[in-house]
C-alpha positions in Angstrom: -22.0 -10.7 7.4 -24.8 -11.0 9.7 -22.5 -11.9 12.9 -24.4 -12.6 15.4 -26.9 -14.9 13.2 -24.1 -16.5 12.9 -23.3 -17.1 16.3 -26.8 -17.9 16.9 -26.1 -20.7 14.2 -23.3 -22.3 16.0 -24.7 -22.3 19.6 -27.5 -24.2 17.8 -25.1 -26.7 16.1 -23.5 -26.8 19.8 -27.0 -27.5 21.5 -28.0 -30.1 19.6 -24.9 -32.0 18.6 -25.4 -32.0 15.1 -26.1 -29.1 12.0 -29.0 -31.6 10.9 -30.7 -30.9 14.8 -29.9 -27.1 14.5 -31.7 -26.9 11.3 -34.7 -28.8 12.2 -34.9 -26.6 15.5 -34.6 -23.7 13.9 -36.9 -24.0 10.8 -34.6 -23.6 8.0 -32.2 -26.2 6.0 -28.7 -27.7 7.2 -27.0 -25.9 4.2 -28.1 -22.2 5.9 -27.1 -23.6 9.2 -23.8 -24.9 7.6 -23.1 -21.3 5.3 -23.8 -19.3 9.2 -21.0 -21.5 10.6 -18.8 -21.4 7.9 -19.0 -17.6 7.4 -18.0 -17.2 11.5 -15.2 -19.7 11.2 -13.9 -17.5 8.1 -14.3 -14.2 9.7 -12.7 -15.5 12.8 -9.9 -17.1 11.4 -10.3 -20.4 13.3 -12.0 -23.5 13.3 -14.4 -23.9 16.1 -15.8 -27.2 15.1 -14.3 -30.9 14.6 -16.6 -32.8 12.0 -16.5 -36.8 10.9 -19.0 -39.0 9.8 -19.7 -39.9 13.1 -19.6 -37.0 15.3 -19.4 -33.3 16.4 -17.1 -31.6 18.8 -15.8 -28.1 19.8 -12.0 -27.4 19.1 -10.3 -25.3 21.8 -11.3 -22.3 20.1 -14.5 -23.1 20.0 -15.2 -23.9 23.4 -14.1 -21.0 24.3 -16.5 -18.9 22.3 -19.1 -21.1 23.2 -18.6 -19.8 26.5 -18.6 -16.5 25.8 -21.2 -16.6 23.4 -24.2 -18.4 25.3 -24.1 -15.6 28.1 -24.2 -12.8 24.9 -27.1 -13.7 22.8 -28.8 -14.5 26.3 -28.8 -11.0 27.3 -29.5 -10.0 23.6 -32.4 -11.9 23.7 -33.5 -10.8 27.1 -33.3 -7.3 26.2 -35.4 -7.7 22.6 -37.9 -10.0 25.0 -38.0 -6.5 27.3 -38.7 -4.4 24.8 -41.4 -6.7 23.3 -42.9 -6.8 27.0 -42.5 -3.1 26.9 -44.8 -2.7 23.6 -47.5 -4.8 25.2 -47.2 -3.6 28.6 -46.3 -0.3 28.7 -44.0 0.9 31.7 -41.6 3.2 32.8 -40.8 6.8 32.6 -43.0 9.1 29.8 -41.4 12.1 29.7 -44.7 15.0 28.2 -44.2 18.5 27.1 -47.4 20.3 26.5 -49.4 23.5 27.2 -50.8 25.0 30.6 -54.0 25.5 28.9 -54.4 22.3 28.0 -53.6 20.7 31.1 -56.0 23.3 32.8 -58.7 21.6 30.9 -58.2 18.2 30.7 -55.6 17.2 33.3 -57.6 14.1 34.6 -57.6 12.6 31.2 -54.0 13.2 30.7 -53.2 12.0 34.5 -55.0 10.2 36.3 -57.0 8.3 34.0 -54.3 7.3 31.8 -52.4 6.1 34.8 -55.3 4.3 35.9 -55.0 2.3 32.8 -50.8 2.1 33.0 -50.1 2.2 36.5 -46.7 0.8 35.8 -46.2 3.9 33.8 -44.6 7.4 35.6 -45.0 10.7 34.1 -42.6 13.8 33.8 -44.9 16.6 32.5 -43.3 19.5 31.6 -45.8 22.7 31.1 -44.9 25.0 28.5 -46.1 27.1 25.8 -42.4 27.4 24.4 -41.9 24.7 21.5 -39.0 22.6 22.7 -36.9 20.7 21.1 -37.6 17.1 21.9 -34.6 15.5 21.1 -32.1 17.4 22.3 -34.4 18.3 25.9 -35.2 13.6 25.5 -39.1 14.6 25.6 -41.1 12.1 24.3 -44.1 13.2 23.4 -45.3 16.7 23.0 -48.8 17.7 22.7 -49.5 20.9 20.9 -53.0 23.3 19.5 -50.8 23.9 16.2 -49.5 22.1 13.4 -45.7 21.4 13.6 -43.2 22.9 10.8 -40.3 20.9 12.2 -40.2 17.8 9.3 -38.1 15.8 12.1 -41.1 15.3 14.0 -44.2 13.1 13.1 -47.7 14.8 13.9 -51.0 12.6 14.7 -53.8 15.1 15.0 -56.1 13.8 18.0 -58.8 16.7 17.6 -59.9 19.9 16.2 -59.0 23.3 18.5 -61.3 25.9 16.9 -60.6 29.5 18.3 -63.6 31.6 19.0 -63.7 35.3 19.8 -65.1 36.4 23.2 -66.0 39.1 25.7 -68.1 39.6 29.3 -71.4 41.1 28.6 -70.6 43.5 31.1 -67.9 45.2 28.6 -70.6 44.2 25.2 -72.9 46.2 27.2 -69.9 49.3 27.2 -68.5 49.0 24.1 -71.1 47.4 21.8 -70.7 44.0 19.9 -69.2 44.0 16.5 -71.1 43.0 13.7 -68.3 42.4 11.7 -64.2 41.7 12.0 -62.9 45.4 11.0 -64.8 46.3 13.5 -62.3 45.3 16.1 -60.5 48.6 15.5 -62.3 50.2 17.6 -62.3 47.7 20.5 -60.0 46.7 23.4 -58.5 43.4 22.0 -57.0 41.3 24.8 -53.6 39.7 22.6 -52.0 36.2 23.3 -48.6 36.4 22.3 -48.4 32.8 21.7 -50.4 33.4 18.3 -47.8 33.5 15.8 -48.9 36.5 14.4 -50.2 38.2 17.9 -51.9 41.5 17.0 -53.1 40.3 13.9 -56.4 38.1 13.8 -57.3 36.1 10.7 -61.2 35.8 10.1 -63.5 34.7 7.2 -66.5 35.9 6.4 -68.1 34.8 3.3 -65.6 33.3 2.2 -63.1 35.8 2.0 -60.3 36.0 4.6 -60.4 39.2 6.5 -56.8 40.0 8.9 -57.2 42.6 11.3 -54.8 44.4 13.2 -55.7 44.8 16.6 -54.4 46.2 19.9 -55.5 46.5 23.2 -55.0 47.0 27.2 -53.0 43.4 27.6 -50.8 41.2 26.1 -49.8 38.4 27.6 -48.2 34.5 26.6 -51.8 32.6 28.1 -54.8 31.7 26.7 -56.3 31.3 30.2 -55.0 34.6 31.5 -56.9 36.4 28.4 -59.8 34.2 28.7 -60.0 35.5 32.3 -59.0 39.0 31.4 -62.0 38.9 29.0 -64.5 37.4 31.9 -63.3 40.4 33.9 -64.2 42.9 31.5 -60.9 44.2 29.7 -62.4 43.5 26.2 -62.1 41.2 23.6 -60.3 37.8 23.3 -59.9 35.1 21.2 -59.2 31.8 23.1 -59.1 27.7 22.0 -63.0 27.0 22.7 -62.3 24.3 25.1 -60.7 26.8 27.4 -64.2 28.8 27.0 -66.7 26.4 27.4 -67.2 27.0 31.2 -67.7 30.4 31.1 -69.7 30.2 28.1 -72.3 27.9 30.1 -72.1 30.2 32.8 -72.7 33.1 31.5 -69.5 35.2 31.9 -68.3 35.1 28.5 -70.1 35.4 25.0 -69.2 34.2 22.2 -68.9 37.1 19.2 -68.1 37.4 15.8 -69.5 33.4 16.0 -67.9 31.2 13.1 -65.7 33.9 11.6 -62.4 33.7 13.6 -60.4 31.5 10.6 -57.3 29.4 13.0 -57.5 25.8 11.6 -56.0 24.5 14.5 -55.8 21.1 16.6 -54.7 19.5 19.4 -52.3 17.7 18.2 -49.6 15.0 19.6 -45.7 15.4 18.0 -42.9 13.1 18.7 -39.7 12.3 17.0 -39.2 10.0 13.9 -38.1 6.6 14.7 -38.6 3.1 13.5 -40.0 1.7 16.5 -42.4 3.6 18.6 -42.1 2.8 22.1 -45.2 1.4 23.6 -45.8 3.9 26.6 -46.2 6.7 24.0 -48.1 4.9 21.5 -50.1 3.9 24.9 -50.4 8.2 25.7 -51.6 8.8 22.2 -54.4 6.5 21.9 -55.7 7.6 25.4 -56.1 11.1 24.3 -57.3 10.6 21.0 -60.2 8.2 22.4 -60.6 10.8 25.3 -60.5 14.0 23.5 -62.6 12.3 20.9 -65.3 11.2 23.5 -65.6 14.5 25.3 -65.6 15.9 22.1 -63.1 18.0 23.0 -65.6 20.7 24.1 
């Protein structure tokens, strides 16, 4: 039994003095409105209405859970009416998990201009390359440059993340430029640990896919750390391009080995499975994916 339908049935009946005004007010036919009532009275064990031919009253019973039942479906309906608001205004706390590097490179978006759009929204960003659990940590959103594995979450993929090999040409101009992936053997390869597979780099070149195992003066849990390591001359990298686009245009990176690293990665938001989701993160998503997607996510 649906109970608190049918409550709503008998407050109704209350209201308007009658099952036939209940019914009309509510859009459905006297015999629903009657079956509601009747169902309550039975799993109650008490009558809660008089009826004649001529009119409609409240038994002592019934008075008293009129009572107590008007100040209950108001606050039910206050908090649904809340939660509607919520959808259509976004607001409160939005509570992010997501990379350094990412936040490096497109903080504003993910700050300031999505507050500028949600003010009545607050943000706790927590920056972290370690994958969290979301859940259990009550994150959320996370937003990742990997595909999850974890079939509890739900993925929407906002845009691609392409990793591209790099080095200074100040350490090119040392060590030579390889022509081709094996020969990375012979170079000083700069290793982010948060690759799954670290020392070993996955290319493709015509077609084929080509892993190399490489190894190298650092190796450290930061794309940015081994972009910069590369800028400075340590050797050779391979970074998420957005993080290299600066330093491309300037002139202190290079891109090598152009088109073969093979990472099909993207930045990509991840947040638990549920029937409803709230409107501040639905709100986050679609602001990324129609920022990222306007910068291009260069």
């Amino acid at each position: 039994m649906d109970r608190l339908t049918n409550m709503e049935a008998f407050v109704r009946v209350v209201n308007a003095g009658s099952f036939t005004g209940a019914a009309r007010s509510w859009g459905v036919s006297k015999a629903v409105v009657s079956k509601y009532v009747a169902a309550l009275e039975a799993h109650l064990g008490v009558a809660l209405l008089r009826r004649t031919t001529r009119a409609l009253s409240l038994t002592d019973a019934g008075k008293d859970y009129f009572d107590r039942c008007v100040p209950l479906l108001g606050e039910l309906e206050a908090l649904d009416a809340g939660l509607r608001e919520d959808n259509l205004r976004p607001r409160g706390l939005l509570r992010v998990t997501a990379p350094p590097g990412l936040m490096a490179r497109y903080g504003p978006l993910m700050t300031t201009a999505f507050r500028a759009r949600h003010p009545e929204i607050t943000m706790d960003l927590q920056l972290t390359h370690r994958l969290i659990d979301l859940v259990e940590e009550g994150v959320d959103v996370a937003i990742r440059i990997t595909a999850p594995k974890d079939s509890a979450l739900i993925a929407r993929r906002l845009a691609p993340a392409p990793i591209i090999a790099v080095a200074s040409p100040d350490y090119l101009a040392r060590a030579g430029s390889p022509e081709r992936p094996e020969a990375l053997r012979a170079h000083a390869c700069l290793v982010d640990t948060n690759f799954r597979e670290r020392g070993r780099w996955r290319f493709r070149v015509d077609g084929q896919l080509v892993i190399v195992d490489v190894d190298g003066p650092f190796r450290v849990n930061s794309p940015t750390a081994v972009r910069d390591l590369a800028a400075d001359g340590h050797g050779i990298a391979l970074v998420p391009a957005f993080l290299a686009t600066e330093a491309l245009a300037a002139g202190r990176l290079v891109e090598v080995l152009a088109g073969m690293p093979s990472f099909d990665w993207a930045i990509t938001a991840v947040y638990p499975r549920r029937r409803f989701l709230p409107g501040k993160v639905r709100a986050f998503i679609d602001h990324l994916a129609e920022g990222l997607g306007a910068e291009g996510a260069s």
